[in-house]
N, C-alpha and C positions, 0 to 999 in steps of 0.2 A: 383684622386685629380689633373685630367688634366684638361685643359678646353676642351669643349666638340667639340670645334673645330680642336685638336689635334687628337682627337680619328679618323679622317676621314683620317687621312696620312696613306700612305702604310706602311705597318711593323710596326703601333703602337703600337700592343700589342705584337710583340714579344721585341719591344724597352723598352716596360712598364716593363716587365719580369725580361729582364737582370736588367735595375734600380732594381727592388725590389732586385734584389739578392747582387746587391752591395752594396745596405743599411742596407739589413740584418745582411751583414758580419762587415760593418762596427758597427751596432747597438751590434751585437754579442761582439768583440772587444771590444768597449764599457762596457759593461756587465762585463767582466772579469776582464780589470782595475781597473772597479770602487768597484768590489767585494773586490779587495788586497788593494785598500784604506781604506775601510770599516774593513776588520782586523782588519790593522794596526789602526786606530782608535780608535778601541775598544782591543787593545795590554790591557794586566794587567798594564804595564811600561809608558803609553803612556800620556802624559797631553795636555792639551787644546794649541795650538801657535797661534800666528801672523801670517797674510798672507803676503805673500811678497809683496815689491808692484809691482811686475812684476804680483799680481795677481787683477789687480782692477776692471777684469772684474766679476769677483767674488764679490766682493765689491758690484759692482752697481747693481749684481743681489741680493743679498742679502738685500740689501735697498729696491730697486725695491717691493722685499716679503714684507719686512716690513711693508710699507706703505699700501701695498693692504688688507694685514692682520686688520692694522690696521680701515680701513674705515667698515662701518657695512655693505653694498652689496659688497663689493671686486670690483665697478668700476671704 
């Protein structure tokens, strides 16, 4: 997912390597948080809330869905 003009620099692919592994871990990371949300979510005790609005990047993704959802090709 370089351009193909990158690929010609010395050391690109050991450059490419380490990225991947720093993504992975962060992807990994990822993975794990979002599993202990997912729980708690589904807790027996647990009801639906409001997003803060420290959350409205959340928000604009959620809309964003919506709309796409809404259109018959999702363009």
């Amino acid at each position: 997912m370089s351009p193909r003009a990158y690929t010609a620099f010395e050391g690109f692919d050991q450059i490419a390597d380490e990225i991947s592994h720093v993504v992975d871990a962060i992807h990994q990371e990822d993975i794990g948080a979002t599993d202990t949300v997912w729980k708690g979510l589904n807790a027996p005790m647990t009801r639906q809330g409001r997003l803060s609005p420290l959350e409205k990047a959340i928000w604009q993704y959620n809309n964003w869905w919506l709309e796409k959802m809404a259109t018959e090709d999702g363009d």
